[in-house]
Each structure stands twice: as C-alpha cells, then as structure tokens.
KEPAMI-539883 format. One line per 5 residues: number of its first residue (from 1); their letters; for each residue x, y, z of C-alpha. Coordinates in Angstrom, 1 decimal. Layout:
REM KEPAMI-539883
NUM> a> X/Y/Z  ...
//
This chain:
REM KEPAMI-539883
1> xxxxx> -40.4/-26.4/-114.8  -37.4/-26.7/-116.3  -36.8/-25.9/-120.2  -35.8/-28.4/-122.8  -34.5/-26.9/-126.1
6> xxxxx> -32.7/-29.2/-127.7  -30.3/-29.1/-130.5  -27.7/-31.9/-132.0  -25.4/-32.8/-129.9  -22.0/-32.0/-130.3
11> xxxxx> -22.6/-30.5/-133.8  -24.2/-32.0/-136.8  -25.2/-35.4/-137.1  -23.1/-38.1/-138.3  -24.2/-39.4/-141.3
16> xxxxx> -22.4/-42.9/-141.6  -24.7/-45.3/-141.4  -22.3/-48.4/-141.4  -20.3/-46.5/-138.8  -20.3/-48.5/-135.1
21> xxxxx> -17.5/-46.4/-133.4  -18.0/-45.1/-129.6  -19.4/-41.7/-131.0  -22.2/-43.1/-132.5  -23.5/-44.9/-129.5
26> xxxxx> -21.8/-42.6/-126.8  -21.1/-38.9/-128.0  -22.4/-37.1/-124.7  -19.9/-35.8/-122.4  -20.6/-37.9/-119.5
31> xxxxx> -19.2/-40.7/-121.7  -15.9/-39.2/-122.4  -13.9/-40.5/-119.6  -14.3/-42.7/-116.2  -14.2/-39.6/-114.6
36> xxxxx> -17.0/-38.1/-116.2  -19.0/-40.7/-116.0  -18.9/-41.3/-111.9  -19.5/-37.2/-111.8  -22.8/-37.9/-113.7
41> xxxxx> -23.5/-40.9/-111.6  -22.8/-38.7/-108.4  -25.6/-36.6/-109.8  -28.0/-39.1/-110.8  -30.3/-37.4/-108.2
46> xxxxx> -30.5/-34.0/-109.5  -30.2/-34.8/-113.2  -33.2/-36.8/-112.7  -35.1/-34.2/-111.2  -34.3/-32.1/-114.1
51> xxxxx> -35.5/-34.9/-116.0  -38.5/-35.5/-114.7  -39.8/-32.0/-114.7  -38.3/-31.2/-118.3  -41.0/-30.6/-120.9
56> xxxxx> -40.3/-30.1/-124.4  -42.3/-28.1/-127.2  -44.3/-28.7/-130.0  -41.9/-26.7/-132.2  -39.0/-28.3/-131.2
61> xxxxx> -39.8/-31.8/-131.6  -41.1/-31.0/-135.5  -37.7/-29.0/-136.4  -34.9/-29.8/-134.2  -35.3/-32.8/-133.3
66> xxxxx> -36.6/-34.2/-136.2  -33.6/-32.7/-137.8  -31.2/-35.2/-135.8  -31.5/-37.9/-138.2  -29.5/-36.3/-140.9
71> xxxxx> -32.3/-36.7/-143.4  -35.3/-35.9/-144.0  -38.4/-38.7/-144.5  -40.6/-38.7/-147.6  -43.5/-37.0/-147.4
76> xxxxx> -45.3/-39.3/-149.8  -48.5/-41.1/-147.5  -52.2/-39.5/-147.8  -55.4/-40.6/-146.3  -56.0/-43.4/-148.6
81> xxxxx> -52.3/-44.7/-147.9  -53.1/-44.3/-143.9  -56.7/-45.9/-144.0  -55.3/-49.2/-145.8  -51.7/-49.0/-143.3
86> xxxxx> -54.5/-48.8/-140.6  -56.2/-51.8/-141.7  -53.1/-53.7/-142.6  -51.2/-52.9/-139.0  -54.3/-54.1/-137.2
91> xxxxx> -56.2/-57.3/-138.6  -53.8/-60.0/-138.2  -53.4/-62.9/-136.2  -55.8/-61.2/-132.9  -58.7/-61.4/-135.0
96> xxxxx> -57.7/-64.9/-136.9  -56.1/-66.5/-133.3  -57.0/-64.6/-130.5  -60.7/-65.4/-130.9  -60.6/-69.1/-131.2
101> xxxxx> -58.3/-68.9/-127.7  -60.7/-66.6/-125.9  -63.7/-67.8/-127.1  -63.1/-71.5/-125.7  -60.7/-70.6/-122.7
106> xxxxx> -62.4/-67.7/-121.5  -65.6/-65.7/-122.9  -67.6/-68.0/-124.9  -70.3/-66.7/-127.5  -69.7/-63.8/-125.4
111> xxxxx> -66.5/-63.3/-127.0  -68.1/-60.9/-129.2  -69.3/-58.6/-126.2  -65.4/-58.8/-125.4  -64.6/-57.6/-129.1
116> xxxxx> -67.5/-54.2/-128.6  -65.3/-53.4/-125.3  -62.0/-54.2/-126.4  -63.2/-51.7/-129.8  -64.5/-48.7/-127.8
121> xxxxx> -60.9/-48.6/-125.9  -59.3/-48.6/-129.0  -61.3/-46.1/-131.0  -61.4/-43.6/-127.5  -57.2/-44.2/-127.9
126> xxxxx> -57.5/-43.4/-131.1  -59.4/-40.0/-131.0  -56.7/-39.0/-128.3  -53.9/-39.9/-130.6  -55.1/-38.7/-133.7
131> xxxxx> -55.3/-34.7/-132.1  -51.8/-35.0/-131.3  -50.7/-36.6/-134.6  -52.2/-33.1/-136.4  -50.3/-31.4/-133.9
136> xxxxx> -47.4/-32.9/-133.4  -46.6/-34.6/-137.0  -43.3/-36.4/-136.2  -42.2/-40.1/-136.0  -42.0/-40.5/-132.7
141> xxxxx> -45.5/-40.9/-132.1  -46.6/-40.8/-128.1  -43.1/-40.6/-127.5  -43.3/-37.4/-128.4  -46.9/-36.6/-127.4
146> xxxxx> -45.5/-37.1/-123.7  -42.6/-35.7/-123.7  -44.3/-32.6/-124.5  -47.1/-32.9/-121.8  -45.5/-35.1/-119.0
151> xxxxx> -41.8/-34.5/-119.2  -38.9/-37.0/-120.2  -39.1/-39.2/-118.1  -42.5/-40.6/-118.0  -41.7/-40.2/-122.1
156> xxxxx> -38.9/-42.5/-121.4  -40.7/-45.1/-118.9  -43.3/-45.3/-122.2  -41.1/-45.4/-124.6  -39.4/-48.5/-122.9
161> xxxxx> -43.4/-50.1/-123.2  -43.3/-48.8/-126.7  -40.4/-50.8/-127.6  -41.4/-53.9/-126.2  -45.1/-53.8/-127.3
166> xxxxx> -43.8/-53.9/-131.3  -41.2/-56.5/-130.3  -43.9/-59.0/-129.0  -46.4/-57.9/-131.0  -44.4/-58.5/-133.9
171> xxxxx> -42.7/-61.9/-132.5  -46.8/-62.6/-131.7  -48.0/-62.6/-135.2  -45.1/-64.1/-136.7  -45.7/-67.5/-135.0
176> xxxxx> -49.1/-66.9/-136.0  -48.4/-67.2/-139.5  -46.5/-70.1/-138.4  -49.5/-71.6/-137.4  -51.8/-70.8/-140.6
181> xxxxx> -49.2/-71.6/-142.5  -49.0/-75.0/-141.3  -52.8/-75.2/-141.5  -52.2/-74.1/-145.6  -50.6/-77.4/-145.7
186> xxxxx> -52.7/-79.8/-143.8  -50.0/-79.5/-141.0  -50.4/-79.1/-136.9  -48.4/-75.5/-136.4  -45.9/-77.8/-134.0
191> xxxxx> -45.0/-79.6/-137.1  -43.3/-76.9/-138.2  -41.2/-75.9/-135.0  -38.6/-77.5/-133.0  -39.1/-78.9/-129.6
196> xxxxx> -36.5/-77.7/-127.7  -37.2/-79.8/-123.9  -34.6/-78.1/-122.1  -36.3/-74.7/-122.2  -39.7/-74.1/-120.1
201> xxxxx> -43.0/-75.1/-121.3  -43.8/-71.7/-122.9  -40.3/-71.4/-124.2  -39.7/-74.8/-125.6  -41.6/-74.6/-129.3
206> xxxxx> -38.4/-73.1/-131.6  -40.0/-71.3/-134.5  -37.5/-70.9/-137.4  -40.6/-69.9/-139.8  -41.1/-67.1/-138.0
211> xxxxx> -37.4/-65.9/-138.1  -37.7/-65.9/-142.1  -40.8/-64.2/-142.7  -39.8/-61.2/-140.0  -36.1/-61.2/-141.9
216> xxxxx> -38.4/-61.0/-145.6  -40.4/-58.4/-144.3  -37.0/-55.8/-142.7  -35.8/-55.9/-146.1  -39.2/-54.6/-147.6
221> xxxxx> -39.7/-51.9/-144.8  -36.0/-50.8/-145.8  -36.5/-50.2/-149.0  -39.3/-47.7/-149.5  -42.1/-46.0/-147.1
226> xxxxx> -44.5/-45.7/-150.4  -43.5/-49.0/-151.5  -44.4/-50.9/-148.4  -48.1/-48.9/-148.4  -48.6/-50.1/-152.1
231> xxxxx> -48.0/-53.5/-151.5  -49.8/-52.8/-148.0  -53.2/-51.5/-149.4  -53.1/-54.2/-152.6  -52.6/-57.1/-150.0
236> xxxxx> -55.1/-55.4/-147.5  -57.7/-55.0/-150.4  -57.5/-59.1/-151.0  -57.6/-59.8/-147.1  -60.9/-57.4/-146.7
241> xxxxx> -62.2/-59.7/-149.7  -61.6/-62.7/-148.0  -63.2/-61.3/-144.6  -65.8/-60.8/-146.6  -65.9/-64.2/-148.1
246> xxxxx> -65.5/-66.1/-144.7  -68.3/-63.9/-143.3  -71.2/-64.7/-146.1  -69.6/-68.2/-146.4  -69.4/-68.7/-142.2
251> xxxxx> -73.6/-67.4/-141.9  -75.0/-70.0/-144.7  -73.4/-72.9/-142.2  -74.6/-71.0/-139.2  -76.7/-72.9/-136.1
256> xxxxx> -78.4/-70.2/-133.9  -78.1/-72.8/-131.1  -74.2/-72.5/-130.9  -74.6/-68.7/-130.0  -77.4/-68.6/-127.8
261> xxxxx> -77.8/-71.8/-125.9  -74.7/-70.8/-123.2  -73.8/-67.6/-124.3  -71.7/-66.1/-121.3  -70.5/-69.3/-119.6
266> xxxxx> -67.8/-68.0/-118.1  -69.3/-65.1/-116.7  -68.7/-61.1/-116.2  -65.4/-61.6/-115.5  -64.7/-64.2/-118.5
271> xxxxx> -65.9/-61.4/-120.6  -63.3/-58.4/-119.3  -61.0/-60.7/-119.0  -61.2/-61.7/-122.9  -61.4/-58.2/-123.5
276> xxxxx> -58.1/-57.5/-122.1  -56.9/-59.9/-123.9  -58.4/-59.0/-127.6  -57.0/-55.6/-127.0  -53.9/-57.1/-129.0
281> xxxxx> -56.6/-57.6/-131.9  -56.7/-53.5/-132.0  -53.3/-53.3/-131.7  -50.8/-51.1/-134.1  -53.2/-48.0/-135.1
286> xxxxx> -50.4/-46.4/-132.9  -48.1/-47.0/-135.8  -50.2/-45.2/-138.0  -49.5/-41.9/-136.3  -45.7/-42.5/-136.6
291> xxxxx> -46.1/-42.2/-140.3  -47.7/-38.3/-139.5  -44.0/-36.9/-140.4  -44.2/-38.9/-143.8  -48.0/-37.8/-144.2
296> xxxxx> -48.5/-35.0/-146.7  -51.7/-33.5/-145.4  -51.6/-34.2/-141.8  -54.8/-32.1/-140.6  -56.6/-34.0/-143.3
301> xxxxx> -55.1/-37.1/-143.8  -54.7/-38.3/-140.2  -58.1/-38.5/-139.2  -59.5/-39.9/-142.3  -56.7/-42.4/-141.8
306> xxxxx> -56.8/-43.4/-138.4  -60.7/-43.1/-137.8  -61.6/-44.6/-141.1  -59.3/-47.9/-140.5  -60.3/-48.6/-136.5
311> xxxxx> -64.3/-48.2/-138.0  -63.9/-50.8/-140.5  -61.8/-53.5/-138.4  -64.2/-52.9/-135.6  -67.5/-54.1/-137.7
316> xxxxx> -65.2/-57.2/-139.6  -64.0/-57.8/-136.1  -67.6/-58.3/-134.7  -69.2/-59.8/-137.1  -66.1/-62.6/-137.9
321> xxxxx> -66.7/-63.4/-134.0  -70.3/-63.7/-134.9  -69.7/-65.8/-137.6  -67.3/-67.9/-135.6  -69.6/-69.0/-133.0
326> xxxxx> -72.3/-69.6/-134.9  -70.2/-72.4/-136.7  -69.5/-74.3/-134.2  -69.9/-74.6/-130.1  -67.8/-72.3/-128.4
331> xxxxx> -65.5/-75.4/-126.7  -64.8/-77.0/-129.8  -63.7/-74.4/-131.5  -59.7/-74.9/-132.3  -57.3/-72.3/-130.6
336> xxxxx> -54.6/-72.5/-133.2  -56.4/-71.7/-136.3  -60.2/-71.0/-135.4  -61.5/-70.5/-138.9  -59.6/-72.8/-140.6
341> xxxxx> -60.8/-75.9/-138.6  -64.4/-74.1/-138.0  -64.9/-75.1/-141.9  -63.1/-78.1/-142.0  -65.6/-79.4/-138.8
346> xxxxx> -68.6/-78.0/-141.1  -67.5/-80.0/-143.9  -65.8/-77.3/-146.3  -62.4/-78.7/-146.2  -61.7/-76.3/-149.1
351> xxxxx> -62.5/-73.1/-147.3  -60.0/-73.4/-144.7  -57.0/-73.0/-147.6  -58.8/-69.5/-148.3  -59.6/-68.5/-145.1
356> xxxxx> -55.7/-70.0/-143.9  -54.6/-67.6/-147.3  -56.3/-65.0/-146.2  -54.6/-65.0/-142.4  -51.1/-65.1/-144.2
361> xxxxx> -51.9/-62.1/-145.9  -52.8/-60.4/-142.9  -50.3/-61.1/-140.9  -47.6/-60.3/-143.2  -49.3/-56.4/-143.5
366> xxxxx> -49.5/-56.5/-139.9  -45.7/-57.1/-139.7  -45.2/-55.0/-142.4  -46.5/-51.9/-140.9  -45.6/-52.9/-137.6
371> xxxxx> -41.6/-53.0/-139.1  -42.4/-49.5/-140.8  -43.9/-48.0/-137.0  -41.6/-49.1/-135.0  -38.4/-48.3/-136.5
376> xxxxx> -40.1/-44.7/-136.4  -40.3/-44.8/-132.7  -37.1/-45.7/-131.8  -36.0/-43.4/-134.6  -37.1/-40.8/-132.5
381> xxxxx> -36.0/-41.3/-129.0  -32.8/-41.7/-130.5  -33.0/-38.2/-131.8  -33.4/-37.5/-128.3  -30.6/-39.4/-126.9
386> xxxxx> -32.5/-41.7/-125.0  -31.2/-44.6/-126.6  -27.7/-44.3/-129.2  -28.3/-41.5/-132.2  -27.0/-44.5/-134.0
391> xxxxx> -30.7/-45.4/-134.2  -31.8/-41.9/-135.7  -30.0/-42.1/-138.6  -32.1/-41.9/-141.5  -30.9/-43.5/-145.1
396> xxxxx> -30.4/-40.3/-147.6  -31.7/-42.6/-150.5  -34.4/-44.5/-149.3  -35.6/-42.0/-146.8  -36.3/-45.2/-144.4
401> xxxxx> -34.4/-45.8/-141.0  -32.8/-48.2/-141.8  -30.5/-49.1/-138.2  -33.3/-49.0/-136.7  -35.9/-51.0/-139.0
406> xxxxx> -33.0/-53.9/-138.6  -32.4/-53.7/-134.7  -36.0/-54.1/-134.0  -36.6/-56.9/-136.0  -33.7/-58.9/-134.9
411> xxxxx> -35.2/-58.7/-131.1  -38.2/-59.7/-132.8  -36.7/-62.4/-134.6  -35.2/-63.8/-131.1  -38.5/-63.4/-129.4
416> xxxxx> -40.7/-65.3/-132.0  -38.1/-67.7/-132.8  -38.7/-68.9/-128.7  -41.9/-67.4/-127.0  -45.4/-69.0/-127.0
421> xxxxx> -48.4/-66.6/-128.2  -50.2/-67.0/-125.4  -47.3/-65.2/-122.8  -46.9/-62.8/-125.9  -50.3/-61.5/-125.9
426> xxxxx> -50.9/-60.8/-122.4  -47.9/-59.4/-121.9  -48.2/-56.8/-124.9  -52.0/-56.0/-124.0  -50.4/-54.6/-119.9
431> xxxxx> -47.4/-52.4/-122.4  -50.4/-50.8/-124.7  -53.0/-50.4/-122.1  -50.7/-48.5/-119.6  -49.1/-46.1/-123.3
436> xxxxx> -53.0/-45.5/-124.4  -53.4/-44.6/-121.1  -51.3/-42.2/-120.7  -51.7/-40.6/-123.8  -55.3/-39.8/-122.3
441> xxxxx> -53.8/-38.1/-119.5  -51.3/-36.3/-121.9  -54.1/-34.9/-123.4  -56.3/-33.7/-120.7  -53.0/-32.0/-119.6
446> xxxxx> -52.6/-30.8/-123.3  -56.4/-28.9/-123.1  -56.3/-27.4/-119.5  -52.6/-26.7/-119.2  -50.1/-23.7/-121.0
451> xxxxx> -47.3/-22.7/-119.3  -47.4/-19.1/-118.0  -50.8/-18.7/-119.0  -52.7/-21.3/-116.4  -53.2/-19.9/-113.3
456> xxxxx> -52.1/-21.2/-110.4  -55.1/-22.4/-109.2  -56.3/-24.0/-112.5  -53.1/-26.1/-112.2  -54.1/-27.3/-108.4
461> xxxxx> -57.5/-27.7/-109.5  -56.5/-29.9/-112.9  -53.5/-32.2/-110.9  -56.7/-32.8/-108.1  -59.0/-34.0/-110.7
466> xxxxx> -56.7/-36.3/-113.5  -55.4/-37.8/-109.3  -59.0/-38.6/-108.5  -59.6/-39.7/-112.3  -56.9/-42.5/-112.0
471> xxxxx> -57.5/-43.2/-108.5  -61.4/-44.1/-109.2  -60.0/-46.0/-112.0  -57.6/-47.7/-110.1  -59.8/-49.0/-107.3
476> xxxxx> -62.4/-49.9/-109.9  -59.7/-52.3/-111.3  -58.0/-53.8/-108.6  -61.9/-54.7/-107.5  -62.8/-56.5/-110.7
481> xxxxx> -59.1/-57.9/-110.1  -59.2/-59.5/-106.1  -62.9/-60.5/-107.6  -65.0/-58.5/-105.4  -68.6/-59.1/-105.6
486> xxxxx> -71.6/-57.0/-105.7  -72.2/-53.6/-107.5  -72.1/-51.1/-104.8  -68.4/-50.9/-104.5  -68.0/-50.2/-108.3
491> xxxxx> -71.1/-47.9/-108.6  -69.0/-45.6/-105.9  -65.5/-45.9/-108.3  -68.3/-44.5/-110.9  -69.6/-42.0/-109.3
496> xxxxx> -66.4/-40.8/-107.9  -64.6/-40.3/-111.2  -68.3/-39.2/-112.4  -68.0/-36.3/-110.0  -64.1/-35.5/-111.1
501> xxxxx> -64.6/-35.9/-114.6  -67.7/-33.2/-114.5  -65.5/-30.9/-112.1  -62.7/-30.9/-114.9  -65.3/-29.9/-117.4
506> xxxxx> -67.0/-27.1/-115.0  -64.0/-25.9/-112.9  -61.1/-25.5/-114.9  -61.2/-23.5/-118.3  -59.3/-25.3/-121.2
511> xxxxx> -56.1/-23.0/-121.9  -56.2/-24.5/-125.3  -58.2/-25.1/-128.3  -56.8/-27.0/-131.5  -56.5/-25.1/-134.9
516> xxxxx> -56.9/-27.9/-136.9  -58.6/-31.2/-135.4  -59.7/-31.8/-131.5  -61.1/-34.5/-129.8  -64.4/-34.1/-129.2
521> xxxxx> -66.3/-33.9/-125.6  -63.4/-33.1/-123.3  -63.0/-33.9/-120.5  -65.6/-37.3/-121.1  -64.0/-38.6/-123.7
526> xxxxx> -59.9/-39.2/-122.9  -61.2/-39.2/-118.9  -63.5/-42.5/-120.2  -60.3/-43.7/-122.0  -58.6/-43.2/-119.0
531> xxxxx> -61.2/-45.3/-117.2  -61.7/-48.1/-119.5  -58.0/-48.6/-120.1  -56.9/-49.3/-116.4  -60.1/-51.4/-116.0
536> xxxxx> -59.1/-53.8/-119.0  -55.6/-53.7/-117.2  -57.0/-55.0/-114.1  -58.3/-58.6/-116.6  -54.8/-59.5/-117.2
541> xxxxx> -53.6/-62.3/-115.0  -50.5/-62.0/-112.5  -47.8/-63.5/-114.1  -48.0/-61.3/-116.8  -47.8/-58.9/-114.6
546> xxxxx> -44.6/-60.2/-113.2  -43.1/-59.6/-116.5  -43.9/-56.3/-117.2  -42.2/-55.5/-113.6  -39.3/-57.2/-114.5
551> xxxxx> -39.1/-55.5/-117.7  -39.7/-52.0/-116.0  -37.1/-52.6/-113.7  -34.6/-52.8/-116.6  -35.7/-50.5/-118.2
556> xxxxx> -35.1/-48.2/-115.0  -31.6/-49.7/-114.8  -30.6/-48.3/-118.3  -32.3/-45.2/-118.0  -30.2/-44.5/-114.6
561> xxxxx> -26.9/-45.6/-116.2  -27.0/-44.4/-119.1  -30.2/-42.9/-120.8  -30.5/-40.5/-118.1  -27.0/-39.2/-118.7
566> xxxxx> -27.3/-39.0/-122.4  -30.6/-37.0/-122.2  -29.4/-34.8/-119.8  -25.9/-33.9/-121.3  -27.6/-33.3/-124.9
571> xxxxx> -30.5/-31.1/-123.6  -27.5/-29.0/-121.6  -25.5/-28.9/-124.5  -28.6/-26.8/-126.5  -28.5/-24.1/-124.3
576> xxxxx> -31.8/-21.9/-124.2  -34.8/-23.4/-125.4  -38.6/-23.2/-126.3  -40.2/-25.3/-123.7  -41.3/-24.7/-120.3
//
C-alpha cells in the first residue's frame, strides 16, 4: 500500500485569516497553471489509485497534520465538560419533534421500541468511536479514524457525508426551534415563516428565525471552546430539569389505555422504519470526539464523556416517549410540537410554556455544539487538503476555527432558511448511518490488521469475513426494504453473518491491542454495529435515497477535479512518510 507522510505544503502555513487570495484556496502544484492542471487531469486514474490505497498513521495525523492550522487548540475540556457537550449536542428537537411525527405517522405507542433500537445503534457507534478518539485525539474525528484504516479516499467519500450530516442536522433543529418558539407564543410554527409558492411543497416554508438563531449561535462558537461548554453544561443542567419536570408532570395525567389499547398499529416495519428515522434523535455524540484534541485527559475523559452522555439521553429518551403516549392517543398527538400541545389537550395550558422553554434550550445547545464539532471536521480535512487549507486555519487568540465555524453555518443558514424537517431528517439519518458504519469496519480493520506484521493469510481471511459481514447485512436490509415476508430469509442473513462474525473471532488473531481504552467483545460488538446500522438504512424511504445519490455524485465530481489533485500533490510534496 502506498505511504502517506504528510507535511505542509509548500512550507509553513499561512496564517492570515482574512486572507482570500488563490494560495489559500489553491496552493498545490497542479493549480499553478492550465498546463498543470490537464497533466493532473490526464492522471486522474493513477492518482486515484494512489489514493485509494494510501493510508495514513496514527502519529502523523496527531503532529503533522494537526500542525497545518498554524495554531494550536486549547486543551481546556475534561470529562465533566464532554458528558454535558454530549448531552447538549444530542437532546434537541429528535426527542422534542421527531417523536410526535413518528409516533402518529409511523410507530405508534411502539414509538418507544423504535427509541430502544435507534439507542443500541447509537451506543454500539459510540463504543467504536470512543477507542479511536483515545487513540487518535485530533479534530477530525472519523475523518481521521478512516483515513488511517481505509485510505483517503473512502475518508474523503465520508467526509463529504460528514459535511452534510452537520449542515442538515443543524438547518434541522433550527426550524425546530422555529417551531417551539412559535408554540412559546401561542403561535402555529407557519406563522412565523414565509410562504414562498413558487418553490416546491417541501421547499416553500422560508424560515428567517432560523437564519438568526444559527447566525447568534457562529458568533458564540467563535469566541471560546471553554466558553461555549460553560454556557453548554449551565443550559443543559436547566433542560435535564425540565425533562425531568415534563416526565413526573406527563405520568400524573397518564391513561394506560393510550399505550396499550393499539400499541404497534403500524406494524414491524412501522417500528424500523421509526427507528431509522429517530436515529437523528442520537445524533451529534460524533461531535464530541472532535473536541478529543481540545480534551485534556483523553484516555480518561473520552469515555466518561461519550459513554456517560449517550446513557443518560437514552433513559430521558425512553421514558419522554413513554410519557408521551400515555398523554394522549398516538394519532392525535401534534407533529410540530408533541409536548407542548400533549398538555395543552390535557388541560395544563401552562405547561406547554415550560416544556416549549425547555425545547429552546435544547435546541440552541444542540446547535451550539453542533457549530463547535463541525468546524472541527472540516478543520481537519482541510489540513489534509481535501478541501482549501483556508479552512484549517485556526485563530491564534481564540484558539477556535474560526473560517470554518462561519462557512458551515452559512450553508446551514441557506438550508434552514428553505428545507422542511421532514426531507431533513431522513436525509441526515442515510449520511450517519452509512459514517457509523464505517467506523465499525474501520475498527475491525484497526484490531486484526498492522502493516508488515499481519500475515498474508490473516489479511485474506479478515477481507473474506468484514465482505460476508456487510453482505449478510446487506441482503438483510434490502429484504426488510422490497418488504419480504416471512422469517426464514432473514434467520439465513443471521446466521450467515453469525458464522462470519464467529470465524473473525476464531480465525484471525487481532494484531492489536489498545494501551489505553478498547472496545469490548471484538469482533461482536462493531460486527453487530455493522449489522444494525445498514438494517436501519434499509427503513429510510427512496426519495431520500435519491438525494443522498445526488449528493454523492457531487461530491465525486469535486473530489475528481479538484480534491483529488490537492491531496495527491500535498502528500507528494512530504516526501517519506510513516504510514503504510
């Protein structure tokens, strides 16, 4: 395989960051001249083979790389800060919208089945990510994981899904707190937007709200990394109190009879497919490892952080659904602002303004955190080159990156400012799915593969087994998608990746154990992440689907006109590296 050491490119890295000139979007060679650039296009082919089979190392995406943006980050977050970002970046508007629209459209009661499965996705996800975030403490998250265990350019193909999973995510919850907001003030969340009827049905609700509060919440992620947890973990405090409240509140109003008397109407299939969907409820623990290079203990802090926060939004998670349902029947429950109008219909008009406050708060940590992560990320695959070094720069006084904190929240601004939730949330459950997937594979590949210390065979034996892993998944999926009845068909997907999961474990010998923190069970554990990931994946309805291709095939036009070139002139430029 070929090596990937990695040093700046073209010298030390400009500092400037109100500098927009041609070398701080295009410094690489192939970018010099016409004429370079149609020699790199002629080569497309073999730089991309280079590409693909480049791996970098562990060491050189902590020092080099990370030494690209000019600056260092604070290291000022410890497990307290990470448990409370945790919390923060992940109960929002999924747990305060989502369930109101899945519940009546799709699951039912059931809904809270669909909240257990979405959960032990997340928290399998979040074992897998929380080894390499020990290992691998740098901003670019599973960026980074993968382009240490699968090459650049499957890095690349995720980091595109990276990217747009924080855009709609973020553009998500910002019409969200449209919508609560508007509920705050005995207002229908259309009152507050602008109906634009020349734009399709999905695309026709203009949301100028949601453009303030994301511009309000750049300038706070700008300013300080400590800053934003304090306020984070202070907010997040209140909004775990109110939880609270709507829980104890919720159960003394609670009518057994609305859970129990049709408690799965819509079926199996109603119940996956909410799943899939509430996936966007677990949404932005990923961001947590991001803050790993800002973290000051990361062997202790990371796992207390990560693990600690998905715990405690799993339980509120279920037991709000609980409460939910029990308030009212499952098809009159409002899709818009579940809670809020669950009390109002129970006659405590007053509750809904706490339960409508506590949403706001929640919302505006998610997007708070959600700013912080994804800056991060594409902080780091512009260290790479991937994308303009513009984006690595990081501020010398504030220690924040602040180019790319403000890029990513304008495309979030546009997005929110025209895109219906529903279209949002599907779309960003396909984008996380398919990352957390591959972050399971990473890992496997992380545990039974060093270079020039696994044997041939070994290698042969581990590629046969992660192939059949997927494949089992695979057909599983697309069974439970075309709607294939029966269990036989799916017991054989089970016992088929039952078979290649157990010859991983007995087979092949790991080639590596971690000195710090390891996921435990390996191979079960990442293979069932594996599993349960594509399965979700095969919930999520077609159109969606249509999206994420279209976005893929962008993505794959930038990467082979110009990220492709960029990443390939700046690894050649290093010389000899570390990786293999």
């Amino acid at each position: 395989m070929a090596s990937v050491g990695e040093n700046d490119f073209g010298g030390k890295m400009r500092r400037r960051l109100c500098s927009c000139s041609k070398e701080d979007f295009l410094p690489e060679e192939s970018f010099q001249s016409w004429a370079n650039y149609t020699k790199a296009l002629r080569e497309t082919g073999l730089r991309l083979k280079d590409r693909f089979t480049a791996r970098s190392v562990d060491k050189f995406e902590i020092n080099e790389i990370k030494a690209r943006s000019g600056n260092e980050m604070k290291k000022t977050l410890t497990w307290w800060d990470l448990i409370w970002f945790g919390i923060g970046a992940v109960i929002g508007s999924g747990i305060f919208v989502l369930t109101g629209q899945e519940a009546r459209d799709s699951a039912g009661p059931a809904v809270i089945l669909s909240y257990v499965i979405s959960g032990v996705s997340a928290m399998l996800s979040v074992f897998c990510y929380t080894e390499f975030a020990i290992e691998i403490p740098v901003a670019g998250g599973s960026f980074a994981y993968l382009r240490v265990e699968l090459g650049d350019f499957v890095a690349f193909v995720a980091a595109g899904n990276i990217i747009l999973e924080y855009i709609i995510g973020g553009a998500a919850v910002a019409r969200s707190w449209t919508s609560y907001f508007a509920t705050l003030l005995n207002h229908h969340p259309n009152d507050f937007r602008i109906y634009a009827p020349i734009f399709a049905p999905d695309y026709n609700r203009l949301d100028p709200i949601a453009v303030v509060v994301i511009t309000l919440i750049c300038f706070a992620a700008v300013i300080s990394t400590k800053g934003s947890s304090r306020f984070n973990y202070v907010a997040s405090i209140i909004h775990l109190a109110i939880i609270i409240f709507i829980i104890i509140t919720g159960l003394t109003q609670a009518d057994t009879k609305n859970l129990t008397a049709n408690f799965a109407p819509f079926g199996a299939h109603g119940i996956f497919a909410a799943a899939s969907v509430l996936f966007f409820a677990y949404i932005g623990f990923d961001a947590v490892s991001t803050m790993a290079e800002e973290t000051k203990n990361p062997a202790k802090d990371i796992p207390l952080g990560l693990v600690g926060s998905m715990t405690i939004t799993t339980v509120c998670y279920c037991l709000m659904a609980i409460t939910l349902c029990l308030m009212q029947p499952y098809y009159q429950i409002d899709p818009d602002a579940p809670f809020s109008v669950a009390f109002s219909a129970i006659g405590m008009d007053w509750a809904k303004y706490i339960v409508a406050f506590g949403a706001l708060k929640g919302m505006t940590t998610v997007l708070l955190v959600s700013a912080v992560g994804q800056a991060r990320y594409l902080t780091h695959i512009a260290r790479t080159h991937m994308v303009p070094p513009w984006f690595a720069q990081v501020h010398s006084a504030t220690g924040t990156p602040i180019n790319a904190t403000i890029f990513m929240l304008i495309a979030t601004a546009i997005i929110a400012f025209f895109t219906a939730l529903n279209v949002l949330s599907n779309l960003l459950s396909i984008s996380t799915l398919f990352i957390f997937m591959l972050v399971a594979v990473a890992l496997l590949v992380r545990r039974y593969y060093v270079a020039g210390e696994t044997t041939e065979a070994n290698r042969r034996k581990l590629v046969a087994a992660i192939t059949v892993i997927l494949a089992a998944s695979v057909a599983a999926a697309m069974l439970w998608a075309i709607g294939v009845e029966g269990w036989i068909w799916y017991l054989l997907a089970f016992v088929v990746w039952l078979v290649a999961t157990g010859y991983l474990w007995w087979a092949v010998p790991q080639a590596r154990i971690p000195e710090m923190w390891g996921v435990p069970l390996v191979p079960w554990l990442p293979s069932a992440s594996i599993a349960i990931n594509i399965f979700l994946l095969g919930s999520i309805d077609g159109p969606s689907y249509m999206r994420f291709a279209i976005w893929s095939l962008l993505l794959l036009v930038y990467y082979f006109f110009f990220g492709l070139h960029a990443s390939y002139d700046t690894a050649k430029a290093a010389g000899a590296g570390a990786g293999v």
